[in-house]
C-alpha positions as CSV (number, residue, x, y, z in Angstrom):
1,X,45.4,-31.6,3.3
2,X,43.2,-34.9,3.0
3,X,41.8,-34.5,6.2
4,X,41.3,-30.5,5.4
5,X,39.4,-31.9,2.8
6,X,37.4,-34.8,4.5
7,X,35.9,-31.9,7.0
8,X,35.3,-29.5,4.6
9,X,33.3,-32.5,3.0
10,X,31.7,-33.5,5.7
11,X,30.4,-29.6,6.8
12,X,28.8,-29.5,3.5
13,X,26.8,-32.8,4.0
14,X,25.5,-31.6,7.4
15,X,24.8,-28.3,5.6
16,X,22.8,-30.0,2.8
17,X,21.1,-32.2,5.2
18,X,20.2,-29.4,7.4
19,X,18.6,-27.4,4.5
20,X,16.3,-30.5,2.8
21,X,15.4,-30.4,6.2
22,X,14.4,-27.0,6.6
23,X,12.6,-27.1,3.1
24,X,10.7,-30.0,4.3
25,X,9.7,-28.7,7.5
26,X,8.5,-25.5,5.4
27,X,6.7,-26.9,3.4
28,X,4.8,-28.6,5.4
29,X,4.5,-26.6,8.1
30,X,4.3,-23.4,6.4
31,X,1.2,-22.0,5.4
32,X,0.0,-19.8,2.3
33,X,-3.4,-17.7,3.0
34,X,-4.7,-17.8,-0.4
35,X,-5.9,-21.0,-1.5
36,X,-5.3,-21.5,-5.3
37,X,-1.6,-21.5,-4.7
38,X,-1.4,-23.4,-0.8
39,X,-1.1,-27.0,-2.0
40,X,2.6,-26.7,-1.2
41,X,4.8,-24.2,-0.3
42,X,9.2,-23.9,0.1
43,X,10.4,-21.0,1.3
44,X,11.1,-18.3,4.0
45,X,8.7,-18.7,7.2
46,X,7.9,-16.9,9.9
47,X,5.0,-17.8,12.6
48,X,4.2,-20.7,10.7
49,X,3.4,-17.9,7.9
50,X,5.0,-17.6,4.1
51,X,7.6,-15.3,4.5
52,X,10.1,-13.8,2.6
53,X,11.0,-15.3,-0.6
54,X,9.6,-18.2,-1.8
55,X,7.3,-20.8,-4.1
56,X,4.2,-21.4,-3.8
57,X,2.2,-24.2,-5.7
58,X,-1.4,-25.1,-6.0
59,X,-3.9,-24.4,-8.7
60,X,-1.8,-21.6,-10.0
61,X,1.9,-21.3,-8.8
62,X,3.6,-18.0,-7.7
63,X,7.3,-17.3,-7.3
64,X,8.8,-14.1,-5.4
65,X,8.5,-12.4,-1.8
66,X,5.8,-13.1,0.7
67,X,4.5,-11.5,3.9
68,X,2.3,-13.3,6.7
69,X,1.1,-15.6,4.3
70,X,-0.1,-13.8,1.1
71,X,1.7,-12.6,-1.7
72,X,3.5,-9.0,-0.9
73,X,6.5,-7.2,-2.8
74,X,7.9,-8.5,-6.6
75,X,6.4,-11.6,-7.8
76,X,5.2,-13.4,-10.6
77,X,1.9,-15.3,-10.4
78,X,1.2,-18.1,-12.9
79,X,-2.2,-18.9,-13.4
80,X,-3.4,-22.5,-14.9
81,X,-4.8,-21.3,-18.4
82,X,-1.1,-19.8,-18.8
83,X,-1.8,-15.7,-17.9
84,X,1.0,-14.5,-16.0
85,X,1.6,-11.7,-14.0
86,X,4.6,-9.9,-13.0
87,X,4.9,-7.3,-11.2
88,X,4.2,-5.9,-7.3
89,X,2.0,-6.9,-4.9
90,X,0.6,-6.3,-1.5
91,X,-1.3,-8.6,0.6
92,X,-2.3,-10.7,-1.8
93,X,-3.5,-8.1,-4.4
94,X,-1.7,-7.0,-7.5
95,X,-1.0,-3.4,-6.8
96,X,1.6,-1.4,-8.1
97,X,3.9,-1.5,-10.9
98,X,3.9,-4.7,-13.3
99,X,2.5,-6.3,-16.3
100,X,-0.2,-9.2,-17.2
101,X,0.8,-11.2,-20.2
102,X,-1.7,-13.5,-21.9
103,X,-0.8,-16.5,-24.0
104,X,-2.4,-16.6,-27.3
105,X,-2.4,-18.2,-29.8
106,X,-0.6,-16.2,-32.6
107,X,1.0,-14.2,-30.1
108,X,1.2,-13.0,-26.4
109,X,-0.7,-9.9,-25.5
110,X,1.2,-7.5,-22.4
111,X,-1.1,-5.6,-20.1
112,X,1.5,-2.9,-18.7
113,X,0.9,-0.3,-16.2
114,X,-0.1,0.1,-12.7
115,X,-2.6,-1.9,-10.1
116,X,-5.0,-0.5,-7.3
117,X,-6.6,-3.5,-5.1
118,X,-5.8,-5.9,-7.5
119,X,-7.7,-4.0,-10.8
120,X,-5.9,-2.4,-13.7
121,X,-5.4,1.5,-13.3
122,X,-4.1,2.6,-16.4
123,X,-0.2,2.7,-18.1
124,X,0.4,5.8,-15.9
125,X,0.7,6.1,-12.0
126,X,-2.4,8.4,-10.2
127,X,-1.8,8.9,-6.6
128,X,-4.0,8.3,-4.0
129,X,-3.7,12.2,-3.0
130,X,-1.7,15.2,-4.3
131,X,-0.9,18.8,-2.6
132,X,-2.2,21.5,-4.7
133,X,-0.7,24.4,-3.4
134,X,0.2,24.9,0.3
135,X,1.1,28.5,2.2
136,X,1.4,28.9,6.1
137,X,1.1,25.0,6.8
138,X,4.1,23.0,8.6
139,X,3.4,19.9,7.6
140,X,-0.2,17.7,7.3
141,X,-0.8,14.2,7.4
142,X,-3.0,12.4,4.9
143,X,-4.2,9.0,6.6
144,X,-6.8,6.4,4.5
145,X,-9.3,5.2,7.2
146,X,-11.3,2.6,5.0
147,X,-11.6,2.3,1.2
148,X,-15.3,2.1,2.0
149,X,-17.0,5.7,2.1
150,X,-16.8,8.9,0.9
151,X,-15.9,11.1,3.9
152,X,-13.4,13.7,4.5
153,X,-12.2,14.4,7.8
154,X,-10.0,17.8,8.3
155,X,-8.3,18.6,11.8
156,X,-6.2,21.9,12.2
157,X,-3.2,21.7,14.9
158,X,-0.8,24.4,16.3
159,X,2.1,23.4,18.3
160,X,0.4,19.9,18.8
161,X,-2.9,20.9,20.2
162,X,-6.1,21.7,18.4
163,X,-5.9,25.9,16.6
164,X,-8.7,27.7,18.5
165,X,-7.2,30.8,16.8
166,X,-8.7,29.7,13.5
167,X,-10.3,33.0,12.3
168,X,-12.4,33.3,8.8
169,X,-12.1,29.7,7.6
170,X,-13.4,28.8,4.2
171,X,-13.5,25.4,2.6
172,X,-14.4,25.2,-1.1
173,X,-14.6,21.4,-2.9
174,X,-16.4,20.5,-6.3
175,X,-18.6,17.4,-4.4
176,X,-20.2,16.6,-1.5
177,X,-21.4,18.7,1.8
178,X,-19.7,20.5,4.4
179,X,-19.7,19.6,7.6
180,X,-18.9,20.3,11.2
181,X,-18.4,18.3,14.4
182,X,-16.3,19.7,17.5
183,X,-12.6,20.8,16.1
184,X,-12.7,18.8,12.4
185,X,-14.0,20.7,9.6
186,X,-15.4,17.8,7.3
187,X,-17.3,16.5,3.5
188,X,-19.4,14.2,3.5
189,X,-21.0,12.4,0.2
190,X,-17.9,13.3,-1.9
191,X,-17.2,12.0,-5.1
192,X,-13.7,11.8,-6.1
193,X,-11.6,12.7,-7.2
194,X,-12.2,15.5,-5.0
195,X,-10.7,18.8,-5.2
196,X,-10.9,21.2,-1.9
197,X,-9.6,24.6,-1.2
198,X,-9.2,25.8,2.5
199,X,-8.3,29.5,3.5
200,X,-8.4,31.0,7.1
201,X,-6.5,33.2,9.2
202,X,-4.7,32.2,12.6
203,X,-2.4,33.9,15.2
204,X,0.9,31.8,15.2
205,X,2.2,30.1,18.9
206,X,3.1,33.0,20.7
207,X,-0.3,34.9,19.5
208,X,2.0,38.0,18.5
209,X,1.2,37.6,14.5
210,X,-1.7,36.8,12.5
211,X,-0.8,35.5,9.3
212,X,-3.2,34.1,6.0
213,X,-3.2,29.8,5.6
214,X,-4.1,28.5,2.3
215,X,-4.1,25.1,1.3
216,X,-5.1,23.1,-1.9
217,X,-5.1,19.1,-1.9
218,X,-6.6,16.6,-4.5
219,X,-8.1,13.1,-3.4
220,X,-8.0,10.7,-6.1
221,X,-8.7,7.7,-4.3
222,X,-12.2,6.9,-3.1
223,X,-12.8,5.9,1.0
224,X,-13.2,7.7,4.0
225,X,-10.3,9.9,4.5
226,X,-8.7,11.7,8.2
227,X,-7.1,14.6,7.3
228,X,-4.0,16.5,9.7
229,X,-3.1,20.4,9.0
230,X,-0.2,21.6,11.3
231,X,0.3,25.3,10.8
C-alpha cells in the first residue's frame, strides 16, 4: 500500500514539474499579437502563437480563448482605467454578443448588446444579409469579399455551370447602379443597407420547362459583396 502510495506521489511530482514547465516555456515562448496585453502570456500554444485558452498580461490583461495570437471566442478584456469587457470576440475585435461595464464612481454603467469590428451595434442582433423572399432558387451563396466598397456582384448557375437560359431578367435595388460584365449581373455605388429584387425566366437542366425565378435579399453590411444564385 505504502509503496502504492510513494508512486502515486511521485507521478504527481513529475506531473507538476512537467506543467510549471510547460507554463514557463509558454510564456516565454508564446506570443500574443496585440501589444497592450503581450507582456506575458500562460496558456495554450500553437506555432509559437496564443492558442486556446489562456491569460494574457500587459497594459491591460485578458482572460478566455485565443486563436493565432489575438483574442477569438468568449473572453473578458480588462482595461487599465478599470472598463471591462465580456463578451465574444474574433481576431482581436470585439464582435458578437457581450457587454462593456464601466466603473464609476457611484455606480457601474453596462453597455449590453452586440459588436461589429470591434464598434457597438445596438442591444439587438442585425445580420450581415437576410433572404427576402426566394422562388425557383436551389440554394445561393452570399460571400463578403472586403468590408471596403460598395459593390454587388451577382452570378446565376444551373447545374454548376453559368445559366445561358436566363430569359427577361430584371434587377430592381433602392441605391446604386446596374451593371454588367460577362455572366454577373452587378451594383455598383450602393448604399446599404441595400434592398434588391431579381426576376427572370429560365428553362430548367433538361431545357423541357420554363419556369419564373424570383428572388429578394437585403444587405445590411457595407463592403463589396460576390453573390451565388443556383436555380
Amino acid at each position: 500500500m505504502k509503496n502504492r502510495l510513494s508512486i502515486l506521489n511521485l507521478l504527481l511530482i513529475i506531473f507538476m514539474i512537467f506543467l510549471k514547465h510547460t507554463v514557463l516555456a509558454q510564456e516565454s515562448g508564446c506570443k500574443v499579437l496585440v501589444p497592450a496585453i503581450a507582456d506575458s502570456y500562460s496558456g495554450g500554444c500553437k506555432n509559437g502563437l496564443a492558442h486556446g485558452k489562456g491569460i494574457a498580461k500587459g497594459i491591460d490583461t485578458y482572460e478566455g480563448q485565443f486563436s493565432e495570437g489575438f483574442q477569438d471566442g468568449t473572453g473578458t478584456y480588462t482595461w487599465a482605467d478599470g472598463k471591462v469587457y465580456k463578451g465574444l470576440w474574433e481576431k482581436g475585435l470585439k464582435e458578437g454578443k457581450g457587454k462593456l461595464i464601466y466603473h464609476l464612481a457611484k455606480s457601474d454603467s453596462i453597455v449590453s448588446g452586440f459588436w461589429k469590428n470591434d464598434h457597438y451595434a445596438g442591444d439587438k442582433f442585425i445580420p450581415a444579409y437576410r433572404i427576402v423572399r426566394s422562388m425557383g432558387v436551389v440554394r445561393t451563396n452570399f460571400r463578403k469579399i472586403s468590408e471596403k466598397g460598395s459593390d454587388v456582384a451577382i452570378k446565376i448557375l444551373i447545374g454548376g455551370k453559368v445559366n445561358s437560359d436566363i430569359e427577361e431578367f430584371a434587377m430592381a435595388y433602392d441605391t446604386g447602379n446596374q451593371y454588367q460584365t460577362g455572366s454577373r449581373f452587378g451594383i455598383q455605388n450602393a448604399l446599404f443597407p441595400l434592398e434588391v429584387k431579381i426576376t427572370y425566366r429560365t428553362w430548367n437542366q433538361l431545357h423541357s420547362t420554363q419556369y419564373d425565378v424570383i428572388y429578394e435579399f437585403v444587405i445590411n453590411d457595407p463592403g463589396i459583396w460576390d453573390i451565388t444564385i443556383n436555380n
